[in-house]
DOGU-872133 format. One record per residue: residue number from 1; residue in three letters; x, y, z of N, C-alpha, C in turn. Coordinates in steps of 0.05 Angstrom, whole numbers, plus 5000, padded with zeros to 4 digits. Example, Ala and Ser with C-alpha at 12.3 -4.5 7.8 and 13.67 -1.06 7.14 Angstrom:
(atom 1,ALA,(5264,4886,5156),(5246,4910,5156),(5264,4934,5156))
(atom 2,SER,(5257,4955,5142),(5273,4979,5143),(5258,5001,5157))
This chain:
(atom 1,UNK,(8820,7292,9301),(8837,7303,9281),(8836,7284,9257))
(atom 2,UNK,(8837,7292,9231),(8837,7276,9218),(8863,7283,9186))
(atom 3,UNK,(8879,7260,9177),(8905,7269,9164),(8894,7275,9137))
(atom 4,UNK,(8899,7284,9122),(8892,7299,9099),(8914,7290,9082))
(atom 5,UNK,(8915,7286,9053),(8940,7279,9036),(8920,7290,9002))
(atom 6,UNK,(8947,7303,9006),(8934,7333,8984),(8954,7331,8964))
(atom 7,UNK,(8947,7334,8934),(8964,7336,8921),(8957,7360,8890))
(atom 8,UNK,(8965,7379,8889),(8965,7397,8866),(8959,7382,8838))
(atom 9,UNK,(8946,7394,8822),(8943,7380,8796),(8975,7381,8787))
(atom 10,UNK,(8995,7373,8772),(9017,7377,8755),(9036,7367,8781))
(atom 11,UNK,(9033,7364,8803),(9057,7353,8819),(9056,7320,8824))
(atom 12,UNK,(9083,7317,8824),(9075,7288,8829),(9084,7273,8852))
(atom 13,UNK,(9082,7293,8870),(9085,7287,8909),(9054,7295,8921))
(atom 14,UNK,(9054,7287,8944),(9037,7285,8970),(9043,7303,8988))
(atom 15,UNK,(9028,7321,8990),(9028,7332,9019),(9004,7320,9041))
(atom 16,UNK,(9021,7326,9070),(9010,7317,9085),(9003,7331,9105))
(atom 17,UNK,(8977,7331,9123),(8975,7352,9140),(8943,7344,9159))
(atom 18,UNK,(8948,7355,9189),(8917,7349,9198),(8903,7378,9203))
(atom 19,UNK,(8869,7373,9200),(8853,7386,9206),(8846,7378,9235))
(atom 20,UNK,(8825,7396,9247),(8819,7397,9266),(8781,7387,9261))
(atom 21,UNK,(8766,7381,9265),(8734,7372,9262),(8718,7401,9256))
(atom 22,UNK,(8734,7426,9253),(8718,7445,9231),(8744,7450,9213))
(atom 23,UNK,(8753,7443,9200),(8768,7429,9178),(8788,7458,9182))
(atom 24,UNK,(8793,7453,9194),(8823,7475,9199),(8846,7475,9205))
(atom 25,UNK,(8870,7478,9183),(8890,7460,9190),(8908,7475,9212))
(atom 26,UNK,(8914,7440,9232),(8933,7451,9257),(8955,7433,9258))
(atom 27,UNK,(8969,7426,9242),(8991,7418,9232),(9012,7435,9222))
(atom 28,UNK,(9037,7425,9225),(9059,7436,9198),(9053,7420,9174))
(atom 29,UNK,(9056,7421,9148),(9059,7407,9125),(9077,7385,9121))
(atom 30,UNK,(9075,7363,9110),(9090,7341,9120),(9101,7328,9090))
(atom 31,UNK,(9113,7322,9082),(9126,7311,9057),(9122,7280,9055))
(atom 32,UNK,(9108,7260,9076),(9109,7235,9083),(9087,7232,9103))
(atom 33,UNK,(9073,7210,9093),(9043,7203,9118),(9065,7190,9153))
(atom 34,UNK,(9084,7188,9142),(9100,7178,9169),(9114,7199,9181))
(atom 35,UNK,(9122,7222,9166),(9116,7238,9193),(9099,7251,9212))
(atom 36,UNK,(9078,7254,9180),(9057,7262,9196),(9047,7251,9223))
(atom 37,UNK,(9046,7221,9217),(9035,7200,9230),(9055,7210,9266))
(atom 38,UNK,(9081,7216,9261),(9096,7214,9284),(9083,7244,9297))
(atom 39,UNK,(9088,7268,9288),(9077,7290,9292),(9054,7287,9312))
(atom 40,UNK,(9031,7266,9291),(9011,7258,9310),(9020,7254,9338))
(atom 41,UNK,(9033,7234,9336),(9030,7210,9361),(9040,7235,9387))
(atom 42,UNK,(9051,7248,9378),(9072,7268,9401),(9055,7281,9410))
(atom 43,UNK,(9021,7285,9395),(9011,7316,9401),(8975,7298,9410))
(atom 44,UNK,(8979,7272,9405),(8950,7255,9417),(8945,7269,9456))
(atom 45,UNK,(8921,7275,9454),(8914,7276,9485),(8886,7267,9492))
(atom 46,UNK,(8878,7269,9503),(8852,7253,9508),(8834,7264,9495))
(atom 47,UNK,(8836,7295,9498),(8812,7316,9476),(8809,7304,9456))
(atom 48,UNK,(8829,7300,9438),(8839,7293,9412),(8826,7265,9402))
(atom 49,UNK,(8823,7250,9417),(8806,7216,9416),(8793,7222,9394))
(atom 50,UNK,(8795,7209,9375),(8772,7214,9349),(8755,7200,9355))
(atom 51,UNK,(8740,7184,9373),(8716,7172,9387),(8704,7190,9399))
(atom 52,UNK,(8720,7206,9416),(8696,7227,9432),(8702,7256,9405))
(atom 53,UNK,(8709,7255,9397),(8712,7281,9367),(8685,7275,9362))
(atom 54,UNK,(8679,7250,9351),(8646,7242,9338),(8643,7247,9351))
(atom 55,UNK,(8631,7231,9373),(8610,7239,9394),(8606,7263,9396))
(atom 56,UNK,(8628,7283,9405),(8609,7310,9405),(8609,7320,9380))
(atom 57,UNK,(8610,7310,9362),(8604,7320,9335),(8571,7319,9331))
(atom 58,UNK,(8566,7292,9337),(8533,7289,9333),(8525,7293,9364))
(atom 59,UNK,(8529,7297,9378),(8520,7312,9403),(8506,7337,9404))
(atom 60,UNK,(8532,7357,9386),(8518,7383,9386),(8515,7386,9366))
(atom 61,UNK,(8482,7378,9357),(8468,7388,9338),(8465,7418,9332))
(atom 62,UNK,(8453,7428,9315),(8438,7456,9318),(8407,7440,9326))
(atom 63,UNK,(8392,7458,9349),(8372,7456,9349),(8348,7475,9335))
(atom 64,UNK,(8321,7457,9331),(8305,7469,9302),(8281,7477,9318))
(atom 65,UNK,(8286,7503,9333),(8260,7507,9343),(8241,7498,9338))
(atom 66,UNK,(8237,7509,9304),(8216,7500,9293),(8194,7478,9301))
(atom 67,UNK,(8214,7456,9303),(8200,7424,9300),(8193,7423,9337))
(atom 68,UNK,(8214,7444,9350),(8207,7434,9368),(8177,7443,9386))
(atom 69,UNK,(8171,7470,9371),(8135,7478,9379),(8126,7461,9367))
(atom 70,UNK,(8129,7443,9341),(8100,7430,9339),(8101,7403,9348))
């Protein structure tokens, strides 16, 4: 998961919010990186590990037939 902090041109607050590793948000909107931050901590499970997120990130490649006949 990764926290996102977004702000509109002409406003002059932060929103806060997480994506999921195909950038899709699965959060509520957050007014403060510390709630967000708590939101987090309540909803961490082992899936969630942003160590194994990479890993199968570059794990599952697309494979390129292509390269792989020659």
């Amino acid at each position: 998961m990764k926290l996102i902090r977004y702000r509109d041109a002409g406003m002059h607050t932060y929103t806060y919010f997480w994506t999921d590793s195909n950038h899709r948000v699965i959060s509520p909107y957050f007014d403060t990186e510390q709630e967000a931050q708590e939101w987090y901590g309540d909803k961490i499970t082992e899936l969630d590990d942003p160590k194994r997120l990479e890993f199968e990130e570059k794990r599952n490649y697309e494979w390129d037939e292509w390269k792989a006949i020659k």
